[in-house]
C-alpha positions as CSV (number, residue, x, y, z in Angstrom):
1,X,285.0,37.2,77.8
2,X,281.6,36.6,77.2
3,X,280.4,40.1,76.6
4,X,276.5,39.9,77.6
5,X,274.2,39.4,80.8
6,X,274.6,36.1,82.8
7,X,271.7,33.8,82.3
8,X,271.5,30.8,84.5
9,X,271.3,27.7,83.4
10,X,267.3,26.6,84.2
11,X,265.8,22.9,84.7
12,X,264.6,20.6,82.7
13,X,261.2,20.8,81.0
14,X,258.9,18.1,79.9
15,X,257.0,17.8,76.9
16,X,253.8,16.6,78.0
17,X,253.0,14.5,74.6
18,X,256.7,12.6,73.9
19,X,257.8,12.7,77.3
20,X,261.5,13.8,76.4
21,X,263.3,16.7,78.4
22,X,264.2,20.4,76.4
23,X,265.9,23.3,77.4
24,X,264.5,26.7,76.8
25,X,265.1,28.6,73.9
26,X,266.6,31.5,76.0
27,X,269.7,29.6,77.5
28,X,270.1,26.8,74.6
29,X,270.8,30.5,72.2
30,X,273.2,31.4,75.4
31,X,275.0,28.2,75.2
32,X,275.6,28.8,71.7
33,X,276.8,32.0,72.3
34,X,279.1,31.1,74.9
35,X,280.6,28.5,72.3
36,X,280.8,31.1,69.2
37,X,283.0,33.0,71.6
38,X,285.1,30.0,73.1
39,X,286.0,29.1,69.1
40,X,287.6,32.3,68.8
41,X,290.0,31.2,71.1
42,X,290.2,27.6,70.6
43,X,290.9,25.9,67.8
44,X,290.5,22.5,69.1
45,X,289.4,21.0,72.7
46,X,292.0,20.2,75.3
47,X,292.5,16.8,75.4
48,X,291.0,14.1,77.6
49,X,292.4,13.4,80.8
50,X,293.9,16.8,81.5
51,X,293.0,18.2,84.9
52,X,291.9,22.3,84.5
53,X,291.5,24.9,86.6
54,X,289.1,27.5,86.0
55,X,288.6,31.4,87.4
56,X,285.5,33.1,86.8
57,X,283.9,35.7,87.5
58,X,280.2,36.8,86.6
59,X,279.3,40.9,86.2
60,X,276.1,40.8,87.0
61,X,273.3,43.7,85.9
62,X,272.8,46.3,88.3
63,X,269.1,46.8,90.3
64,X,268.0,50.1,89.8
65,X,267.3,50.4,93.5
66,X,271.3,50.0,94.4
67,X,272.6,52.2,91.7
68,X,270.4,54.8,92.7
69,X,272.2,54.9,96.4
70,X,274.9,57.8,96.3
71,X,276.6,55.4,98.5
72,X,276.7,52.4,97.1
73,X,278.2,53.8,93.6
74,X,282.2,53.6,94.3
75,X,281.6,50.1,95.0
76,X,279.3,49.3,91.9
77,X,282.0,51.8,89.3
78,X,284.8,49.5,90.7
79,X,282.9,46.4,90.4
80,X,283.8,45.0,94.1
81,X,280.3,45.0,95.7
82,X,279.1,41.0,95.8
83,X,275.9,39.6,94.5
84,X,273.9,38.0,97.1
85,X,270.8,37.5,95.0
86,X,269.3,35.3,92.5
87,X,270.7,33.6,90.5
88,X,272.4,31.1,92.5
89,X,276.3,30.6,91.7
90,X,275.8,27.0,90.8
91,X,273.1,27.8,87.6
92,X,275.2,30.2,86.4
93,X,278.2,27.9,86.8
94,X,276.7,25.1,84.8
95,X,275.0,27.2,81.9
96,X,278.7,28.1,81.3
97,X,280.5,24.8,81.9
98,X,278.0,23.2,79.4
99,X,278.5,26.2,76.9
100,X,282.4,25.2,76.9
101,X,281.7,21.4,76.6
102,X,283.6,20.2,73.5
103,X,285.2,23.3,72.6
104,X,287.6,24.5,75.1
105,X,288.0,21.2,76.6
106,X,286.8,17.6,75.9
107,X,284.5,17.4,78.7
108,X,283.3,18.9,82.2
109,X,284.8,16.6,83.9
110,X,287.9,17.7,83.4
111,X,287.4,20.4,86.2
112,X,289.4,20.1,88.9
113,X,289.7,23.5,90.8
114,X,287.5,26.2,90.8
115,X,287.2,29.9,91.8
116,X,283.5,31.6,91.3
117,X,282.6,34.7,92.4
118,X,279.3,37.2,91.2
119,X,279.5,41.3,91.4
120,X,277.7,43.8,90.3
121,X,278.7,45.8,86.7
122,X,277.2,48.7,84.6
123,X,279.1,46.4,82.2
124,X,277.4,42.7,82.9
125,X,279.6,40.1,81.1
126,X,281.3,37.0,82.2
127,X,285.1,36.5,82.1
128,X,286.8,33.4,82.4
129,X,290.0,32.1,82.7
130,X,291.1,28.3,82.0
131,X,294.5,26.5,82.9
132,X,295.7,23.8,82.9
133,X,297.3,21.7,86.1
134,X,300.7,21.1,86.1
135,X,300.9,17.8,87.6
Protein backbone atom coordinates (compact mmCIF):
# COMPACT_ATOMS: atom_id res chain seq x y z
CA UNK A 1 0.00 0.00 0.00
CA UNK A 2 1.30 3.16 -1.03
CA UNK A 3 -0.43 5.47 1.36
CA UNK A 4 -0.49 8.87 -0.62
CA UNK A 5 -2.34 10.52 -3.72
CA UNK A 6 -1.78 8.86 -7.20
CA UNK A 7 0.43 10.91 -9.45
CA UNK A 8 0.68 9.94 -12.97
CA UNK A 9 3.56 9.30 -14.53
CA UNK A 10 4.20 12.66 -17.05
CA UNK A 11 6.34 12.77 -20.40
CA UNK A 12 9.49 13.46 -21.06
CA UNK A 13 11.04 16.90 -20.94
CA UNK A 14 13.91 18.39 -22.75
CA UNK A 15 16.61 20.47 -21.65
CA UNK A 16 16.90 22.96 -24.26
CA UNK A 17 20.91 23.43 -23.77
CA UNK A 18 22.26 19.48 -23.45
CA UNK A 19 19.43 17.98 -25.22
CA UNK A 20 19.01 14.98 -22.72
CA UNK A 21 15.37 13.97 -21.42
CA UNK A 22 14.41 14.51 -17.33
CA UNK A 23 11.58 13.72 -15.37
CA UNK A 24 10.08 16.18 -13.08
CA UNK A 25 10.93 16.52 -9.66
CA UNK A 26 7.25 15.81 -8.58
CA UNK A 27 6.99 12.13 -9.85
CA UNK A 28 10.98 11.16 -9.80
CA UNK A 29 10.31 12.00 -5.47
CA UNK A 30 6.98 9.63 -6.19
CA UNK A 31 9.03 6.94 -7.65
CA UNK A 32 11.20 6.97 -4.85
CA UNK A 33 8.50 6.76 -2.56
CA UNK A 34 6.90 4.06 -4.21
CA UNK A 35 10.32 2.06 -3.85
CA UNK A 36 10.98 3.15 0.01
CA UNK A 37 7.60 1.34 0.49
CA UNK A 38 8.23 -1.71 -1.92
CA UNK A 39 11.65 -2.37 0.32
CA UNK A 40 9.66 -2.90 3.29
CA UNK A 41 8.40 -5.75 1.78
CA UNK A 42 11.01 -7.02 -0.32
CA UNK A 43 14.18 -7.84 0.44
CA UNK A 44 15.39 -8.70 -2.88
CA UNK A 45 13.84 -8.56 -6.55
CA UNK A 46 12.05 -11.58 -8.00
CA UNK A 47 14.11 -13.11 -10.26
CA UNK A 48 14.38 -12.85 -13.97
CA UNK A 49 12.26 -14.73 -16.14
CA UNK A 50 9.37 -15.19 -13.75
CA UNK A 51 5.99 -14.28 -15.21
CA UNK A 52 3.76 -11.92 -12.54
CA UNK A 53 0.56 -11.02 -12.17
CA UNK A 54 -0.39 -7.81 -10.75
CA UNK A 55 -3.86 -6.30 -9.06
CA UNK A 56 -4.13 -2.79 -8.46
CA UNK A 57 -6.20 -0.56 -7.56
CA UNK A 58 -5.75 3.44 -7.41
CA UNK A 59 -8.00 5.54 -4.63
CA UNK A 60 -8.12 8.43 -6.19
CA UNK A 61 -8.84 12.19 -4.34
CA UNK A 62 -12.33 13.15 -4.27
CA UNK A 63 -13.67 16.52 -6.32
CA UNK A 64 -15.35 18.65 -4.10
CA UNK A 65 -18.17 19.04 -6.48
CA UNK A 66 -19.13 15.03 -6.12
CA UNK A 67 -18.67 14.79 -2.44
CA UNK A 68 -20.87 17.58 -1.91
CA UNK A 69 -23.85 15.49 -3.67
CA UNK A 70 -26.01 13.77 -0.79
CA UNK A 71 -26.33 11.20 -3.31
CA UNK A 72 -23.37 10.34 -4.45
CA UNK A 73 -21.76 9.82 -0.76
CA UNK A 74 -22.70 5.84 -0.07
CA UNK A 75 -20.82 5.29 -3.20
CA UNK A 76 -17.76 7.54 -2.47
CA UNK A 77 -17.75 6.11 1.79
CA UNK A 78 -17.57 2.53 0.20
CA UNK A 79 -15.12 3.37 -2.33
CA UNK A 80 -17.15 1.72 -5.41
CA UNK A 81 -17.96 4.77 -7.58
CA UNK A 82 -15.32 4.69 -10.80
CA UNK A 83 -12.97 7.34 -11.93
CA UNK A 84 -13.74 8.42 -15.31
CA UNK A 85 -11.46 11.45 -15.34
CA UNK A 86 -7.94 12.50 -15.77
CA UNK A 87 -5.47 10.88 -15.19
CA UNK A 88 -5.56 8.23 -17.64
CA UNK A 89 -5.16 4.48 -16.22
CA UNK A 90 -2.15 3.93 -18.34
CA UNK A 91 0.08 7.16 -16.56
CA UNK A 92 -0.76 6.03 -13.44
CA UNK A 93 0.05 2.51 -14.37
CA UNK A 94 3.56 3.23 -15.46
CA UNK A 95 4.59 5.81 -12.71
CA UNK A 96 4.02 2.69 -10.54
CA UNK A 97 5.44 -0.08 -12.68
CA UNK A 98 8.70 2.10 -12.93
CA UNK A 99 8.54 2.80 -9.07
CA UNK A 100 8.72 -1.21 -8.53
CA UNK A 101 11.52 -1.67 -11.22
CA UNK A 102 14.39 -3.48 -9.47
CA UNK A 103 12.86 -3.86 -6.19
CA UNK A 104 9.89 -6.07 -6.23
CA UNK A 105 10.91 -7.64 -9.42
CA UNK A 106 13.90 -7.61 -11.83
CA UNK A 107 12.16 -5.84 -14.50
CA UNK A 108 8.71 -4.66 -16.05
CA UNK A 109 8.79 -7.00 -18.30
CA UNK A 110 8.04 -9.54 -16.28
CA UNK A 111 4.26 -8.51 -16.37
CA UNK A 112 2.16 -10.79 -17.70
CA UNK A 113 -1.49 -10.22 -16.49
CA UNK A 114 -2.95 -7.30 -15.21
CA UNK A 115 -6.07 -5.96 -13.38
CA UNK A 116 -6.37 -1.88 -13.08
CA UNK A 117 -9.07 -0.17 -11.86
CA UNK A 118 -9.40 3.78 -10.44
CA UNK A 119 -12.18 4.87 -7.58
CA UNK A 120 -12.74 7.48 -5.73
CA UNK A 121 -11.51 7.59 -1.74
CA UNK A 122 -11.60 10.17 1.20
CA UNK A 123 -8.50 8.03 1.76
CA UNK A 124 -6.46 8.37 -1.80
CA UNK A 125 -3.64 5.67 -1.77
CA UNK A 126 -2.73 2.95 -4.10
CA UNK A 127 -2.82 -0.82 -3.20
CA UNK A 128 -1.22 -3.35 -5.01
CA UNK A 129 -0.99 -6.82 -5.11
CA UNK A 130 1.84 -9.01 -6.93
CA UNK A 131 1.94 -12.83 -7.77
CA UNK A 132 3.55 -14.83 -9.25
CA UNK A 133 2.26 -17.37 -12.27
CA UNK A 134 2.30 -20.82 -11.59
CA UNK A 135 3.26 -22.18 -14.79
Amino acid sequence: IINEPPIPQSRPRFNSQNKRAYEKSNIKSYKQRIGYAARKEFKKPIERDIPLEIEMKFYMPIPKYLSKVKKNRLTLEKEIKYVTKKPDLDNLLKAILDGLNGIAYFDDGQVAKLSVEKVYSFNPRTEIEIKVIEE
